[in-house]
C-alpha atoms as an extended CHARMM CRD file, in Angstrom:
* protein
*
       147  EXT
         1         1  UNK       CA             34.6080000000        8.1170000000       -7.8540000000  PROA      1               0.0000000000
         2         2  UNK       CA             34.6260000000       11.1630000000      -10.4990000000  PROA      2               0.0000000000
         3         3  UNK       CA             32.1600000000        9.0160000000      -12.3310000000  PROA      3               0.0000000000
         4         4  UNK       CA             29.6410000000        8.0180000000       -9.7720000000  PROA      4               0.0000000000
         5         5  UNK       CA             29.2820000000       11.7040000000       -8.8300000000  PROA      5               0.0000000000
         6         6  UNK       CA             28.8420000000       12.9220000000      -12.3510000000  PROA      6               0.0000000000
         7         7  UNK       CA             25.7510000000        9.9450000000      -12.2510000000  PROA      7               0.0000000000
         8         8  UNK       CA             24.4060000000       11.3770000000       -8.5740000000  PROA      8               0.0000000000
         9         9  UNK       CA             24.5990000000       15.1110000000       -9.9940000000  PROA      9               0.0000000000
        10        10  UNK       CA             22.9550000000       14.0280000000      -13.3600000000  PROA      10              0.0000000000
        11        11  UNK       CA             20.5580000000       12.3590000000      -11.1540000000  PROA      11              0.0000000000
        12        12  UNK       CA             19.7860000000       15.2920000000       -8.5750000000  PROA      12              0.0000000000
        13        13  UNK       CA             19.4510000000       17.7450000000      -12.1580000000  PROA      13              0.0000000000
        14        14  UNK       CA             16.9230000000       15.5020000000      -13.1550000000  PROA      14              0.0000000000
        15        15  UNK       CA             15.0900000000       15.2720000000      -10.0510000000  PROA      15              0.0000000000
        16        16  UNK       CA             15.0730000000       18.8030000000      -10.0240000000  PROA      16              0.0000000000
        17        17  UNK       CA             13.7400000000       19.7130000000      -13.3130000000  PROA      17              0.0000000000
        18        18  UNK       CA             10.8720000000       17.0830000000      -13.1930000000  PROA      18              0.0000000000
        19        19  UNK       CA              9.9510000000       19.0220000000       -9.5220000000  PROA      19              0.0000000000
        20        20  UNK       CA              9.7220000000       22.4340000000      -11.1750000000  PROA      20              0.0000000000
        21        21  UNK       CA              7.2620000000       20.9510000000      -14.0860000000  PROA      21              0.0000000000
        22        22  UNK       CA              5.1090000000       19.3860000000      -11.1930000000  PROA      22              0.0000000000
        23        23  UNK       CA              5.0330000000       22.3190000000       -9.3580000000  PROA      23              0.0000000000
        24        24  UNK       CA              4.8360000000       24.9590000000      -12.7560000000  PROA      24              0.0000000000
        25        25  UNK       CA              1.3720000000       22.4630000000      -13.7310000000  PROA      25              0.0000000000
        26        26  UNK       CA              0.4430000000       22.8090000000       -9.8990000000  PROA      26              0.0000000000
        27        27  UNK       CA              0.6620000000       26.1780000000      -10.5270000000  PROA      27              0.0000000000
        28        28  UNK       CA             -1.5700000000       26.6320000000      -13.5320000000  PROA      28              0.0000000000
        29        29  UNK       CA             -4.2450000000       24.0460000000      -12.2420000000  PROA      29              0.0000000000
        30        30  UNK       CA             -4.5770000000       26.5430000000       -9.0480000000  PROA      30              0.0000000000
        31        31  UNK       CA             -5.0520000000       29.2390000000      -10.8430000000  PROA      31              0.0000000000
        32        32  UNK       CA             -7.8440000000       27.5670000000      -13.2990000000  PROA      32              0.0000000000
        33        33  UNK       CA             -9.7230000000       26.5710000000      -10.3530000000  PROA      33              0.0000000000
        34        34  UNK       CA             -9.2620000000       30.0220000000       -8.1040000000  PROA      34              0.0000000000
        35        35  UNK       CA            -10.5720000000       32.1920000000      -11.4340000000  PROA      35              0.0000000000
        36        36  UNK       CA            -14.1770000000       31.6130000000      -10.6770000000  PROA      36              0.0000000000
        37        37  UNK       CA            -13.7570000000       32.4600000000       -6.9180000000  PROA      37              0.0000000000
        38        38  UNK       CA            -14.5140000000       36.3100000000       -7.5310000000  PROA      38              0.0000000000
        39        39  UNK       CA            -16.2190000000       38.7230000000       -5.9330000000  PROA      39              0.0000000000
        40        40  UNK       CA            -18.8170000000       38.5960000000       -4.4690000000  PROA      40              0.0000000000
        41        41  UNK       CA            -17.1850000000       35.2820000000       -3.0630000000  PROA      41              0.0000000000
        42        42  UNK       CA            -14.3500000000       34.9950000000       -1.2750000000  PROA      42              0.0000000000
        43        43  UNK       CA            -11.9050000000       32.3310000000       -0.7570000000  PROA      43              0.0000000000
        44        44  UNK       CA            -11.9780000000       29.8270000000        2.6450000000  PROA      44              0.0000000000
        45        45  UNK       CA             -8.1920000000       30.4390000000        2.3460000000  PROA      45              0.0000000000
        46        46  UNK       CA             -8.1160000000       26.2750000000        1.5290000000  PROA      46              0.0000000000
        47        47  UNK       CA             -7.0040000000       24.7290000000       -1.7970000000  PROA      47              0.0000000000
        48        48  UNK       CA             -7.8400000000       21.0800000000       -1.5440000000  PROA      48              0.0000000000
        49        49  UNK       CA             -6.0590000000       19.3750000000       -3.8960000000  PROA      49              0.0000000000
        50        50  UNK       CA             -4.3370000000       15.5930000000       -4.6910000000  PROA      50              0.0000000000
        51        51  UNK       CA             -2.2660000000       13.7620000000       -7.3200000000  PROA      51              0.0000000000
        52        52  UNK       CA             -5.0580000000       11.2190000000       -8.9390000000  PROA      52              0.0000000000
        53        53  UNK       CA             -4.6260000000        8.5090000000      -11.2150000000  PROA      53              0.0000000000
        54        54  UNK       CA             -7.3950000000        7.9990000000      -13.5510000000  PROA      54              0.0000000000
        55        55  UNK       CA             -8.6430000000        5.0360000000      -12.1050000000  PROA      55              0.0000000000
        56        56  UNK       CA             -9.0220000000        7.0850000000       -8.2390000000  PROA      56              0.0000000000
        57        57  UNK       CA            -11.0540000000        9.6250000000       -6.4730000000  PROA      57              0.0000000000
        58        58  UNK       CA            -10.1160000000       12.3750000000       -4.2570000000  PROA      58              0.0000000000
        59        59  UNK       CA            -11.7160000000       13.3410000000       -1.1660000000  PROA      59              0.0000000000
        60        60  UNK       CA            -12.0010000000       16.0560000000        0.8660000000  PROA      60              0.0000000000
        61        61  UNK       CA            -14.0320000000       16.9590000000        4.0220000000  PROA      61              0.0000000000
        62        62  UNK       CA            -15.1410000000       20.1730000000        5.2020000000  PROA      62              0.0000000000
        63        63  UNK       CA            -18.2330000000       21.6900000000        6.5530000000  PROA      63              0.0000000000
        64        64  UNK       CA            -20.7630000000       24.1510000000        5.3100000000  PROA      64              0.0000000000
        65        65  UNK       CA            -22.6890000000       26.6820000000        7.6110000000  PROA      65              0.0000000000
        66        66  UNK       CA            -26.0910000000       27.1520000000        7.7640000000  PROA      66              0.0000000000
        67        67  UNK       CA            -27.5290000000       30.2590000000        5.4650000000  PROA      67              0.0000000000
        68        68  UNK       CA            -23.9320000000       29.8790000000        3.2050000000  PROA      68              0.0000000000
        69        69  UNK       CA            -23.6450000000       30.3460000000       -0.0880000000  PROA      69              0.0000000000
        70        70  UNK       CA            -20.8190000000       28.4770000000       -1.2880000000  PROA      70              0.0000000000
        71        71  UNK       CA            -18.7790000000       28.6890000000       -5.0940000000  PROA      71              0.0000000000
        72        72  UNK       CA            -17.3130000000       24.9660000000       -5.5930000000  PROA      72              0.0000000000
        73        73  UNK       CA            -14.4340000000       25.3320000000       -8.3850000000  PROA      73              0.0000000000
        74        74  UNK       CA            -12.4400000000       22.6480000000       -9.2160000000  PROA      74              0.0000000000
        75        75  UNK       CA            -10.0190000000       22.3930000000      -11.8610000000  PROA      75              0.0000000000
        76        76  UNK       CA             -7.1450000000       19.6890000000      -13.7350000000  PROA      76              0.0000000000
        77        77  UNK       CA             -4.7850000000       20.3860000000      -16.1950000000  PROA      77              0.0000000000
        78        78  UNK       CA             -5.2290000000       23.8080000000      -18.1660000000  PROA      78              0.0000000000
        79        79  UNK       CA             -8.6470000000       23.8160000000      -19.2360000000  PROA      79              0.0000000000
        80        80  UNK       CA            -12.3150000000       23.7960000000      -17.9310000000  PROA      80              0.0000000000
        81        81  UNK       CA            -14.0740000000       20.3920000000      -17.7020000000  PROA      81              0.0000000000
        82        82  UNK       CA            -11.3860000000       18.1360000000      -17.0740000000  PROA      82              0.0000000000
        83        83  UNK       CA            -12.2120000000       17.3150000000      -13.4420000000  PROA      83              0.0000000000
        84        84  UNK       CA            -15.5570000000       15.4070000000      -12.2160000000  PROA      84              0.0000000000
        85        85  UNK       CA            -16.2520000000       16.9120000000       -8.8240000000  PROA      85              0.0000000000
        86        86  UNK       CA            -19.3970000000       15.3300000000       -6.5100000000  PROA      86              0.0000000000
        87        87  UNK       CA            -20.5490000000       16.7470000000       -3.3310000000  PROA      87              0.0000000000
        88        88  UNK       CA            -22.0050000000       14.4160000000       -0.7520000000  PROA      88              0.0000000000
        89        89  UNK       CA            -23.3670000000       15.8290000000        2.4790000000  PROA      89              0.0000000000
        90        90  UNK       CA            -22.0850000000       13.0570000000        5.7830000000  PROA      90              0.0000000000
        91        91  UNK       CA            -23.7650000000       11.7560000000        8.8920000000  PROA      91              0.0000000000
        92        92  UNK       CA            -20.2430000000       11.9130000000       10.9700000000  PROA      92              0.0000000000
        93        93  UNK       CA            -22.1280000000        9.4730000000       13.7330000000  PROA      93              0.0000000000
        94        94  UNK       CA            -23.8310000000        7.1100000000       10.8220000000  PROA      94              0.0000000000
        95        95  UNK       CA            -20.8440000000        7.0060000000        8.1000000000  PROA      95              0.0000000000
        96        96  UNK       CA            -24.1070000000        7.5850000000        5.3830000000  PROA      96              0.0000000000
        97        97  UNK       CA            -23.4720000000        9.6490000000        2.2460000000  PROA      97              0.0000000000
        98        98  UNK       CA            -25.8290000000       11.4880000000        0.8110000000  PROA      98              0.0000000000
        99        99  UNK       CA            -25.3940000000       13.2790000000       -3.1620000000  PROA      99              0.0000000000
       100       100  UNK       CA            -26.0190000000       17.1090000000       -3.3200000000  PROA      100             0.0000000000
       101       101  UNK       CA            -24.5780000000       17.5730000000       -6.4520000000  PROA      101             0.0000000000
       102       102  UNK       CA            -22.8740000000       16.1180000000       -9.0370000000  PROA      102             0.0000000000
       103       103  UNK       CA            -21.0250000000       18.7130000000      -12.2910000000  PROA      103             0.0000000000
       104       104  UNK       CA            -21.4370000000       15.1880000000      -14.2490000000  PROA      104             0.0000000000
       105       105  UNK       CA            -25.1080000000       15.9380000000      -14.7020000000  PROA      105             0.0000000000
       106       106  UNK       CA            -24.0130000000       19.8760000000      -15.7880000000  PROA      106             0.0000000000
       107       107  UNK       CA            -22.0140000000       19.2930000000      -18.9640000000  PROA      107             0.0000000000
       108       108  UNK       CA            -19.0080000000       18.9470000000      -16.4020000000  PROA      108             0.0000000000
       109       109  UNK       CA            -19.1690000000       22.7330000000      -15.0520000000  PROA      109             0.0000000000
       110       110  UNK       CA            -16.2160000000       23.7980000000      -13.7590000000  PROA      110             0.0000000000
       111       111  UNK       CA            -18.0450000000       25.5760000000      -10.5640000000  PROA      111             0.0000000000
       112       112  UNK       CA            -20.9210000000       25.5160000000       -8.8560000000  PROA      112             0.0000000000
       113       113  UNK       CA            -22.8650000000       27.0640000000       -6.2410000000  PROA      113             0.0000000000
       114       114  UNK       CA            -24.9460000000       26.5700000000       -3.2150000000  PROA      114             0.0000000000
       115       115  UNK       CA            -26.9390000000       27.6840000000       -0.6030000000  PROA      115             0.0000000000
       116       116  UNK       CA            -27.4210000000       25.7270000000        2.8540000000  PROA      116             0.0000000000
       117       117  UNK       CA            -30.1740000000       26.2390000000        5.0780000000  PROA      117             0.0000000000
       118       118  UNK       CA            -28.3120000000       23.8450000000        7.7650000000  PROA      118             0.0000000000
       119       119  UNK       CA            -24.8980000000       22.8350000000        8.6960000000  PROA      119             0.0000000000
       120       120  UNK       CA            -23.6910000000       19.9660000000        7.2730000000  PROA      120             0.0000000000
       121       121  UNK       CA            -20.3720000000       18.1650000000        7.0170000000  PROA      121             0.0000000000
       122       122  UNK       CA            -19.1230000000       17.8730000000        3.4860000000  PROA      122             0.0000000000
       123       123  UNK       CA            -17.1530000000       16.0070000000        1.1470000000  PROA      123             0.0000000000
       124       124  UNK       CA            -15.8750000000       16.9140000000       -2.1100000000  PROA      124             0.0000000000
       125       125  UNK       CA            -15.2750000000       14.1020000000       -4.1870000000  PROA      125             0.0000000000
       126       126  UNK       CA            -13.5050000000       14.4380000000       -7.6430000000  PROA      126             0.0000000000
       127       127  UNK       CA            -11.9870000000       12.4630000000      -10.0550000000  PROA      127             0.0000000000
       128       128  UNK       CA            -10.2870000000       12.9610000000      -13.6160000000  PROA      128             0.0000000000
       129       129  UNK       CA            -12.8760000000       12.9290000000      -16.7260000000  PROA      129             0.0000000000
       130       130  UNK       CA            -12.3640000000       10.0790000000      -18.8510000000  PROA      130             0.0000000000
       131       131  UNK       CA            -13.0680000000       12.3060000000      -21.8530000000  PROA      131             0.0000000000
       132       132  UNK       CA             -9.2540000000       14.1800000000      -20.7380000000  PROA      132             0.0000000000
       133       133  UNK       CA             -7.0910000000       10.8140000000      -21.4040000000  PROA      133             0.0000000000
       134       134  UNK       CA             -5.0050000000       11.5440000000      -19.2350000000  PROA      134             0.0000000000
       135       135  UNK       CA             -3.5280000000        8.6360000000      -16.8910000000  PROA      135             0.0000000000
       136       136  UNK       CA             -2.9590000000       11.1080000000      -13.8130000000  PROA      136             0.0000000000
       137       137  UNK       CA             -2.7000000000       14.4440000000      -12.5280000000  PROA      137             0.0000000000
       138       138  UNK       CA             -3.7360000000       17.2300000000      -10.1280000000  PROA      138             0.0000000000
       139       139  UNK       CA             -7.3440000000       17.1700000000       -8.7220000000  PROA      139             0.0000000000
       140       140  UNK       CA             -7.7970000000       21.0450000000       -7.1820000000  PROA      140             0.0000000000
       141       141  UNK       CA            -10.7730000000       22.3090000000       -5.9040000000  PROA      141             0.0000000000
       142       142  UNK       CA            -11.4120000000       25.5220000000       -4.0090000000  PROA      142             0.0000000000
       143       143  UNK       CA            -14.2710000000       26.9540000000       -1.9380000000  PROA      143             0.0000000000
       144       144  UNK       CA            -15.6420000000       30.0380000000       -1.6560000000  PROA      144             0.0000000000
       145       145  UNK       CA            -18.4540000000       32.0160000000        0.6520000000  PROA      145             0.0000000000
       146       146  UNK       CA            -20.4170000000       34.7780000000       -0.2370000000  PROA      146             0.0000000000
       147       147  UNK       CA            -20.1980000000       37.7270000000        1.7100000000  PROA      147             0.0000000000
C-alpha cells in the first residue's frame, strides 16, 4: 500500500511539473504574439490559440467590420517566424474560402495588417513552419483594431 502511493504521488509530481512547462511555454508564446499589438491598435480581448502537430492546421473564425484596420500577430515557440498564419475571408451560406493573405509569401512575418472596406467573416488559419522542426506546439494568434 506504502508503495503504490509513493508510485501515485511520483506520478501526480510528474504530472504537475510537465503542466507548469506547458503552461510557462504558453506563457512566452502569448507574449511573442501580443508584442506587436501596440498602440495605435488595441487588442479584441481574444487570444486564439491551439496545440498543433506539425502535420495540422489551426483554425479560427471571427469577423472583421467594415472600415477596420486589423494587426494579425501570431506567434510559436520563442521566436518570430515560426508560425505560418493564412487568412481566408468565408461565404457562411456557400462554405467557399477565399485567400486574403498569406505571411508565407512575406518571408513568414510575424504580423500583418489590414483594412476592410466590408464585413466579412474570417478565418485564421495557421500551422507550424517546417523550417522550426519542431513535431508540435502552440499555434497563438491575436487580433487587434485600430482606434
Amino acid at each position: 500500500m506504502k508503495k503504490q502511493a509513493l508510485i501515485f504521488s511520483f506520478i501526480i509530481s510528474v504530472c504537475c511539473t510537465l503542466s507548469f512547462r506547458a503552461y510557462a511555454q504558453l506563457d512566452v508564446t502569448t507574449q511573442l504574439a501580443t508584442k506587436h499589438i501596440i498602440p495605435p491598435f488595441v487588442s479584441d480581448g481574444q487570444t486564439y490559440r491551439a496545440l498543433v502537430l506539425s502535420e495540422q492546421n489551426a483554425e479560427f473564425h471571427t469577423t472583421f467590420f467594415s472600415g477596420t484596420t486589423y494587426r494579425i500577430s501570431a506567434a510559436s515557440g520563442s521566436t518570430d517566424g515560426n508560425l505560418l498564419f493564412s487568412i481566408y475571408s468565408y461565404q457562411v451560406n456557400t462554405g467557399e474560402r477565399q485567400l486574403i493573405f498569406t505571411n508565407v509569401a512575406h518571408q513568414n512575418a510575424p504580423f500583418w495588417d489590414f483594412k476592410v472596406n466590408a464585413t466579412v467573416e474570417i478565418i485564421l488559419e495557421a500551422k507550424l513552419n517546417p523550417a522550426s522542426g519542431k513535431d508540435s506546439g502552440f499555434a497563438i494568434l491575436a487580433v487587434g483594431f485600430k482606434q
